[in-house]
C-alpha positions in Angstrom: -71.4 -75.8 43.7 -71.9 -78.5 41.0 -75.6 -78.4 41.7 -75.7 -74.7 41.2 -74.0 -74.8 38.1 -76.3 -78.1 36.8 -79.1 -75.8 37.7 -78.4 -72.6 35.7 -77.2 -75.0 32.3 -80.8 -76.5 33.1 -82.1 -73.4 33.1 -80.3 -71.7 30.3 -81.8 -74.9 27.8 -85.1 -73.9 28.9 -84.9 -70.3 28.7 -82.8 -70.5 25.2 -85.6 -71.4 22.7 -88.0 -68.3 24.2 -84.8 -66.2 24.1 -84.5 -66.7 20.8 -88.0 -66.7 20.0 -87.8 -62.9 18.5 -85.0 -63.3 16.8 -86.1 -65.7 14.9 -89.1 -64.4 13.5 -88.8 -62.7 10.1 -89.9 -59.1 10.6 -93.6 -58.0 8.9 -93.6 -57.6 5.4 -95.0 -53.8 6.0 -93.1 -53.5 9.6 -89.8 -50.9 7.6 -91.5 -50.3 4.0 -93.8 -47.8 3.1 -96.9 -47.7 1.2 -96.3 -47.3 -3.1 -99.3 -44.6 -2.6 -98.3 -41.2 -0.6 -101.7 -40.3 0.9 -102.2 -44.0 2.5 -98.6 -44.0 3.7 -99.7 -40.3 4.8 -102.7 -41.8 6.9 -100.8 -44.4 8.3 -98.1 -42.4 9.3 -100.4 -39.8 11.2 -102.2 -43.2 12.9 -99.0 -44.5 13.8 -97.2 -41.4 15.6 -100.8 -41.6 17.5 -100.3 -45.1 19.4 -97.7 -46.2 21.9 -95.2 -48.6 21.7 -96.2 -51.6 24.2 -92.5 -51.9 24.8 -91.0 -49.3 24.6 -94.2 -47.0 26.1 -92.4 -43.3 25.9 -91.8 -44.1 22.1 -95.0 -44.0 19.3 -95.3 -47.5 17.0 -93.6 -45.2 14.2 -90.1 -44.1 15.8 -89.9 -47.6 17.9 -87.6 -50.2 16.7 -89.2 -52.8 18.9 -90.5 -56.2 17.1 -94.1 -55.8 18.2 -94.1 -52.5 17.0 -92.8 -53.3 13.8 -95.8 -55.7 13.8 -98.0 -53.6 14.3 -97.0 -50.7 12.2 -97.5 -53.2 9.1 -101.1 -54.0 10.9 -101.8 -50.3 10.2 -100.7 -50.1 6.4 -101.8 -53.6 5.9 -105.9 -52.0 6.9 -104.8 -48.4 5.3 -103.9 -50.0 1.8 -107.4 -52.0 2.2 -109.4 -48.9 2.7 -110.3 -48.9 6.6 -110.8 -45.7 8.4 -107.7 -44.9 10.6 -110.4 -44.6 13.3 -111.4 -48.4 12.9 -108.3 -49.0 13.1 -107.3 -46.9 16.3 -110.4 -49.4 17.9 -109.1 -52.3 16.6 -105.9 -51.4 18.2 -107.4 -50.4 21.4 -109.6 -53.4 21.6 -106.5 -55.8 21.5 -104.2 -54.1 23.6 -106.1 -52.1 26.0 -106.5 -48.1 26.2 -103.1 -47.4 27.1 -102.0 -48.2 23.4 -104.0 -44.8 22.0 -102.0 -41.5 23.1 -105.4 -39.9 22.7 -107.3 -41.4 25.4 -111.4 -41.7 25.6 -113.1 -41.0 28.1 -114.8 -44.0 29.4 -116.0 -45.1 33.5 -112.7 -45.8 34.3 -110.7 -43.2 32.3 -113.0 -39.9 33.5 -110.8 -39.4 37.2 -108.2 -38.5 35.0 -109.9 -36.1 33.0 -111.7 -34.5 36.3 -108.7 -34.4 38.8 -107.6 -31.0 36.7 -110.3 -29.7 36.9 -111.3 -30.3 40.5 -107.4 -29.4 42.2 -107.4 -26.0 39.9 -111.2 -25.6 41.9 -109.4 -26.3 45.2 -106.6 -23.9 44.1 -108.7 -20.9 43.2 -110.9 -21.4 46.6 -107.8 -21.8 48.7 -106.0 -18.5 46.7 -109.3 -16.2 46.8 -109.6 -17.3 50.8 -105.7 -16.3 51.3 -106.0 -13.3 48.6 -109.2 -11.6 50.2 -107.5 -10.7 53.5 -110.3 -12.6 55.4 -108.8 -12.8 59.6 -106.0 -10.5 58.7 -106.1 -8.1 61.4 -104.8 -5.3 59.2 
């Protein structure tokens, strides 16, 4: 028993400092202001609601409360208020963190299953429904 409890204090000092680790981070300076001009905050408003949280992943960058989408909300009006193309941006994004950042996905060699498997089951479904529909064996 006094090993057990040894072990989880040990433990609990090593884990503390990463624990912690957020916290202690002041947020972005651009992570819960907005933009002095209304059309880049515009632009970077429309970007955000466009990318997933990482954390969060059912919430966009723009309603998420997460630290890491804090950063990376003042990452967008950081390169909006420079003058970079929300686009550039959206590839920027994808680049570091993968497609799975971008609600609107590309279609890429490893993306395009998704965007055929539609299309092929509503095939399958319309061959199988004009097969059943057309009376074909019915004896009637």
């Amino acid at each position: 028993m006094r090993r057990l409890s040894l072990t989880l204090a040990l433990a609990g000092l090593v884990l503390a400092p990463a624990l912690r680790a957020d916290d202690s981070m002041p947020p972005a300076p651009w992570a819960y202001r907005q933009l002095p001009d209304a059309a880049q905050e515009a632009k970077a408003k429309a970007l955000m609601e466009t990318l997933r949280c990482l954390v969060c992943q059912s919430q966009s960058i723009a309603d998420s409360d997460a630290s890491i989408a804090g950063d990376m909300r003042s990452q967008v009006r950081e390169r909006i208020a420079a003058g970079e193309d929300p686009e550039a941006i959206r590839a920027w994004l994808i680049q570091r963190y993968g497609d799975y950042v971008s609600y609107e996905p590309r279609v890429t060699s490893l993306t395009w299953p998704l965007f055929a498997a539609p299309l092929v089951l509503l095939a399958l479904a319309a061959l199988l429904l004009r097969k059943r529909f057309t009376g074909k064996g019915d004896g009637a």
